[in-house]
Biotite code that builds the C-alpha atoms (Angstrom):
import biotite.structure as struc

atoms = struc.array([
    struc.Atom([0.000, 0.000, 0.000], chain_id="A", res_id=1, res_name="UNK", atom_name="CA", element="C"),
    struc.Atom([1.413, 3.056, -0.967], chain_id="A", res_id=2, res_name="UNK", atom_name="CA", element="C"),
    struc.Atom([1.152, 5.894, 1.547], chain_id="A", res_id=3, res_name="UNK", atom_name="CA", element="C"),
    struc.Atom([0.814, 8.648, -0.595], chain_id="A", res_id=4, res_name="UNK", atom_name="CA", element="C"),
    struc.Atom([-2.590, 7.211, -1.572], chain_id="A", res_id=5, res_name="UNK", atom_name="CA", element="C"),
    struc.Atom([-3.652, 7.368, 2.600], chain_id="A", res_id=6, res_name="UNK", atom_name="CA", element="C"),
    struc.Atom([-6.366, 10.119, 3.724], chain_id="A", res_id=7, res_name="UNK", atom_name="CA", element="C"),
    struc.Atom([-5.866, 11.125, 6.943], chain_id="A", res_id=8, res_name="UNK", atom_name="CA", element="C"),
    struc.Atom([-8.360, 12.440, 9.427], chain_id="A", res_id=9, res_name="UNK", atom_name="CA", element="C"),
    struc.Atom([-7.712, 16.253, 10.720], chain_id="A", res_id=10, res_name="UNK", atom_name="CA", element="C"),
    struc.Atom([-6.097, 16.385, 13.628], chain_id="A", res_id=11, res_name="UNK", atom_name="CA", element="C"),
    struc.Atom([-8.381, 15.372, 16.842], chain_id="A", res_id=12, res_name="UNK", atom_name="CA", element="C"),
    struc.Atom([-7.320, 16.582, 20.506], chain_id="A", res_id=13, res_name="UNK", atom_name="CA", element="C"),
    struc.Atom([-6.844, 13.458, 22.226], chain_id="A", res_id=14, res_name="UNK", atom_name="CA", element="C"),
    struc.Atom([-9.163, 13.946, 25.434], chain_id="A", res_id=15, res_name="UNK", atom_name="CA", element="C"),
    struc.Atom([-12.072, 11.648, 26.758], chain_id="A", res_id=16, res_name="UNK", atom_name="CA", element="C"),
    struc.Atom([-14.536, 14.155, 25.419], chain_id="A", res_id=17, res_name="UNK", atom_name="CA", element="C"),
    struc.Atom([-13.614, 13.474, 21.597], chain_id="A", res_id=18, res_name="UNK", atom_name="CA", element="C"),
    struc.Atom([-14.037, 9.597, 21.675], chain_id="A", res_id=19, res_name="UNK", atom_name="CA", element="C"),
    struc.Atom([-17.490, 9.735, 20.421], chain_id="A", res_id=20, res_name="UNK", atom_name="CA", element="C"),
    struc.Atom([-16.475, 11.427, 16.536], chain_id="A", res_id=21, res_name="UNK", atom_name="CA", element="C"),
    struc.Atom([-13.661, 8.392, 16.282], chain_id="A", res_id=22, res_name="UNK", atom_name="CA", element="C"),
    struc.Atom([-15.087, 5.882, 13.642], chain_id="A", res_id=23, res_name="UNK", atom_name="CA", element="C"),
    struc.Atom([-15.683, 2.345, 15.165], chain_id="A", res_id=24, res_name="UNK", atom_name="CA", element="C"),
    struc.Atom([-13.818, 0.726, 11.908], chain_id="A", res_id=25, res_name="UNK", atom_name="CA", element="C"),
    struc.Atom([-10.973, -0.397, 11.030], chain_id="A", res_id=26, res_name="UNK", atom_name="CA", element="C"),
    struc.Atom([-7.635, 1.691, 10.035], chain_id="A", res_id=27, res_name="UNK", atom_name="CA", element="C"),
    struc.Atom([-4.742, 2.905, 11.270], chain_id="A", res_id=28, res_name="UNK", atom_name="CA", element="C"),
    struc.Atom([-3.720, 5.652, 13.534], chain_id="A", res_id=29, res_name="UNK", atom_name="CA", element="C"),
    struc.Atom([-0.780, 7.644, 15.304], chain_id="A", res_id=30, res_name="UNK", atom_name="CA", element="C"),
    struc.Atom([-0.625, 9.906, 18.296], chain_id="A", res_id=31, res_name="UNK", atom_name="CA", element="C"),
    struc.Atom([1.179, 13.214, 18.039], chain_id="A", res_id=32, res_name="UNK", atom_name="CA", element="C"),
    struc.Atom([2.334, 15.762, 20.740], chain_id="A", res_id=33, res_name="UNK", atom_name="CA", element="C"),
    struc.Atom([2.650, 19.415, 20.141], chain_id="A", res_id=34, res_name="UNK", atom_name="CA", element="C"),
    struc.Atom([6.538, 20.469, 20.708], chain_id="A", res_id=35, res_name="UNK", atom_name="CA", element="C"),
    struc.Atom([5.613, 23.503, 22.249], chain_id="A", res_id=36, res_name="UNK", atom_name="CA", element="C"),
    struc.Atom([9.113, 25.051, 21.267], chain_id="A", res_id=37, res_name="UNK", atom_name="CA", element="C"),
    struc.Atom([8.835, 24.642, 17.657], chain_id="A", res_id=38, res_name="UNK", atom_name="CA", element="C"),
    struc.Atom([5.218, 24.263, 16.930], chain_id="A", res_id=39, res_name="UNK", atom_name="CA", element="C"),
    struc.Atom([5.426, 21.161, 15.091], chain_id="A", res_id=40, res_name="UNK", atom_name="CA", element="C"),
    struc.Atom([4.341, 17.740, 16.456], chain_id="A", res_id=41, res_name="UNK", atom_name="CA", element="C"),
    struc.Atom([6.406, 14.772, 17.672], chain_id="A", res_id=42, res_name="UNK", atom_name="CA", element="C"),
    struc.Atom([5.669, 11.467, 16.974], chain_id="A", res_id=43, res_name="UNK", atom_name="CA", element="C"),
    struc.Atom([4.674, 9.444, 20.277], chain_id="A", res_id=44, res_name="UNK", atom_name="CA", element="C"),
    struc.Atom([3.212, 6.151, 18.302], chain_id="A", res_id=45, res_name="UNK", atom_name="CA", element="C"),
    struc.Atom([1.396, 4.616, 15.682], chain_id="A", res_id=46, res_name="UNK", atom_name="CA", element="C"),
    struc.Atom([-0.527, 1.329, 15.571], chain_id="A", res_id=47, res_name="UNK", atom_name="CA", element="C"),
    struc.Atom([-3.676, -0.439, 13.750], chain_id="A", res_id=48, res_name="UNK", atom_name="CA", element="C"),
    struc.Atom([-7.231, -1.195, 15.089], chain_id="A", res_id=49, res_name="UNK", atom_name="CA", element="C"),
    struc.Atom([-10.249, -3.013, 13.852], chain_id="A", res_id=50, res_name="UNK", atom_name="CA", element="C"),
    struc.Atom([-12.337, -1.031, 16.131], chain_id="A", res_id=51, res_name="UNK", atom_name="CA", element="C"),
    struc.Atom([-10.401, 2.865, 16.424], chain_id="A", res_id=52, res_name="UNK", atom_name="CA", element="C"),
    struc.Atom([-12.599, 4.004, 18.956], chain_id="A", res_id=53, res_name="UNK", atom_name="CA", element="C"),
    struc.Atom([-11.956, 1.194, 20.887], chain_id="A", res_id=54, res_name="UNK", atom_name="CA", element="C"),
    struc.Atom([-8.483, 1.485, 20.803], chain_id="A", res_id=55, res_name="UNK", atom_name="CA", element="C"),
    struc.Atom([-9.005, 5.001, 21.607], chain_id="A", res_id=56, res_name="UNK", atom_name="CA", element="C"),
    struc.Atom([-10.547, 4.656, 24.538], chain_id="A", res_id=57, res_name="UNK", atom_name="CA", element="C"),
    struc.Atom([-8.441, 1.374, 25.587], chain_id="A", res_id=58, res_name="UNK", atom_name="CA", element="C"),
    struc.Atom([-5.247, 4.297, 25.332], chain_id="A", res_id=59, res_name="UNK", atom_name="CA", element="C"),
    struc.Atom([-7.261, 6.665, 27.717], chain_id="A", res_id=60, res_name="UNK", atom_name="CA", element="C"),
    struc.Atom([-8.078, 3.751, 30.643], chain_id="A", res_id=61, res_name="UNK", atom_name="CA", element="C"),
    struc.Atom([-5.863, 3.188, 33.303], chain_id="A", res_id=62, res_name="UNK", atom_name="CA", element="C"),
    struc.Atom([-5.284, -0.509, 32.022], chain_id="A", res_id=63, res_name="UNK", atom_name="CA", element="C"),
    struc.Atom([-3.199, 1.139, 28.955], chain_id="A", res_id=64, res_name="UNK", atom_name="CA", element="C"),
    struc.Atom([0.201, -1.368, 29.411], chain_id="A", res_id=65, res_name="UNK", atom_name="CA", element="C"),
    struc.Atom([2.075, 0.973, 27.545], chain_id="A", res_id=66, res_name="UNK", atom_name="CA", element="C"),
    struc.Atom([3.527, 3.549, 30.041], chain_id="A", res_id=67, res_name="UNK", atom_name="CA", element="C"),
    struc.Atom([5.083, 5.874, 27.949], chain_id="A", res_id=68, res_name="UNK", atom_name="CA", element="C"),
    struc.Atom([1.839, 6.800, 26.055], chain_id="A", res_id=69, res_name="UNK", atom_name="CA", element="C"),
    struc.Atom([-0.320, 6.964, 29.309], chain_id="A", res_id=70, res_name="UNK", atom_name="CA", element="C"),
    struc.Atom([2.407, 9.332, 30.574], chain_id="A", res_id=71, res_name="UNK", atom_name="CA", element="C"),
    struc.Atom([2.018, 11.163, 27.108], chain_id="A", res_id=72, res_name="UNK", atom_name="CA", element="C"),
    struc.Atom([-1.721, 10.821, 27.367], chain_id="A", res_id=73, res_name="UNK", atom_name="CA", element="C"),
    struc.Atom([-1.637, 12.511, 30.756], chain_id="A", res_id=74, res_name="UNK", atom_name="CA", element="C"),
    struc.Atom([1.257, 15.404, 30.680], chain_id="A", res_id=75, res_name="UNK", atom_name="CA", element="C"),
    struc.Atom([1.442, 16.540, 27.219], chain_id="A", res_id=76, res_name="UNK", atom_name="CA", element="C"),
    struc.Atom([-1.313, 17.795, 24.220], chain_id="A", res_id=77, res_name="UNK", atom_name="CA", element="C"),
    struc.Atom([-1.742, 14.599, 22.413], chain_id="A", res_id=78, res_name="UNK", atom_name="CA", element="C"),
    struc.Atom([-3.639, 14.450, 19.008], chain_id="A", res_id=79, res_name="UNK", atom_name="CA", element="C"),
    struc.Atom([-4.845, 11.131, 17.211], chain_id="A", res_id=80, res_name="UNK", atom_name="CA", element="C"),
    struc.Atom([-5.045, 11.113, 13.215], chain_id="A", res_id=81, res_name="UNK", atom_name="CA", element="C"),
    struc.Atom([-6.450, 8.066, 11.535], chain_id="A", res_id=82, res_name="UNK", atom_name="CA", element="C"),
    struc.Atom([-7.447, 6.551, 8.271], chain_id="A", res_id=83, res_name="UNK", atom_name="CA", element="C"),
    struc.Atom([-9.771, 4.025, 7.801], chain_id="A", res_id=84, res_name="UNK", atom_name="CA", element="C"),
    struc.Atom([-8.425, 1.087, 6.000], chain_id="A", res_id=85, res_name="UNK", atom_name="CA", element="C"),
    struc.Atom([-10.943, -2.472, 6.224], chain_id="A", res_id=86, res_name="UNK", atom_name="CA", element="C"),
    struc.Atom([-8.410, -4.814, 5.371], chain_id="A", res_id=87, res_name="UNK", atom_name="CA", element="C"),
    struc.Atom([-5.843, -6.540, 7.633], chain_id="A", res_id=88, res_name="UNK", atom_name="CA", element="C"),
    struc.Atom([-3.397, -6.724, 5.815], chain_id="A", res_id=89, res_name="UNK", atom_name="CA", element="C"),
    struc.Atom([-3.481, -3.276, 4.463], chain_id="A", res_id=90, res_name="UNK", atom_name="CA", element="C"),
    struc.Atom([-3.168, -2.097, 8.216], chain_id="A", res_id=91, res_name="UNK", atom_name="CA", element="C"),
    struc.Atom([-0.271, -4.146, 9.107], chain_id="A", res_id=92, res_name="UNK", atom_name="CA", element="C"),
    struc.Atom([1.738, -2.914, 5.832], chain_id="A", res_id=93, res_name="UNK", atom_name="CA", element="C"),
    struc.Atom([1.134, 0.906, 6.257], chain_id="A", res_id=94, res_name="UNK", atom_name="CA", element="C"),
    struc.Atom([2.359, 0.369, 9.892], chain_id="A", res_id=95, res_name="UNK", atom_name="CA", element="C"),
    struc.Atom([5.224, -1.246, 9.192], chain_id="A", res_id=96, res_name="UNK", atom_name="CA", element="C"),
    struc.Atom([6.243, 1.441, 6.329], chain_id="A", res_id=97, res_name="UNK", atom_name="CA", element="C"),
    struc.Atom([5.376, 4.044, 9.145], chain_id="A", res_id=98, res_name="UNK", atom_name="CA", element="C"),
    struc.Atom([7.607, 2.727, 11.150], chain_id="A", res_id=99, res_name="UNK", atom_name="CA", element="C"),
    struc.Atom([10.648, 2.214, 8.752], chain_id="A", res_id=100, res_name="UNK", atom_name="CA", element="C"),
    struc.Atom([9.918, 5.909, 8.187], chain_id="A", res_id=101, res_name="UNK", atom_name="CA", element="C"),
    struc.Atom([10.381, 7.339, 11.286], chain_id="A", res_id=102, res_name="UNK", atom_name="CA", element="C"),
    struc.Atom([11.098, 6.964, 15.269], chain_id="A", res_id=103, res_name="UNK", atom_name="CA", element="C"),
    struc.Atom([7.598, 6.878, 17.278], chain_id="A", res_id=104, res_name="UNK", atom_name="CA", element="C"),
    struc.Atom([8.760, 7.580, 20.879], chain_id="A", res_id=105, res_name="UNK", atom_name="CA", element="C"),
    struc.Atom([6.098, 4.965, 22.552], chain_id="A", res_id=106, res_name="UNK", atom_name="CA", element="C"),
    struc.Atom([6.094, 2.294, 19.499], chain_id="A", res_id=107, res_name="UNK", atom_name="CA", element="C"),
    struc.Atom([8.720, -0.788, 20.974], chain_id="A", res_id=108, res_name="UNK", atom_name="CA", element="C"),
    struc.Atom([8.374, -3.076, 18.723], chain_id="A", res_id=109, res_name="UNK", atom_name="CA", element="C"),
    struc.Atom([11.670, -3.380, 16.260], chain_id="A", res_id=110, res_name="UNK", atom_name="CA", element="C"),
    struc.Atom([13.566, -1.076, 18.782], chain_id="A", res_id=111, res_name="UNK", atom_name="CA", element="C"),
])
């Protein structure tokens, strides 16, 4: 899949109040902070979901196993972008070329 061809949402403000406008199908998604300093956004993690609100809300709870994005989560202005891809497959190749791409602070997998 190429990525060029991906849509991605706009940029949503990752707080409780927003899960309700995050599509319950599949795709892929990343979380973003805002560097403060330079007004550009870091890259805290990306992963896949069949259900994105789900996985929304599963980052929000306090049973989120991944530390470093519930610290995120909790001390910095996160913001989740998706795009909705159905398939499986497609969702595991367009996170793996994310990945190769770039350095996702919470992602551990291949680090």
């Amino acid at each position: 899949m190429d990525n060029s061809q991906i849509i991605w949402s706009n940029d949503i403000r990752y707080i409780e109040l927003n899960s309700a406008i995050i599509p319950t199908s599949g795709g892929i998604y990343k979380i973003l902070k805002n560097d403060r300093v330079n007004r550009r956004y870091t890259r805290v993690y990306v992963g896949k979901a069949e259900n994105l609100q789900s996985r929304y809300n599963n980052h929000l709870s306090e049973y989120e196993e991944n530390f470093c994005i519930r610290r995120n989560l909790k001390n910095e202005i996160c913001y989740f972008r998706y795009a909705l891809l159905s398939r499986e497959e497609d969702r595991q190749n367009l996170e793996k070329q994310l990945l190769k791409e770039g350095t996702y602070q919470c992602n551990l997998q291949g680090q």
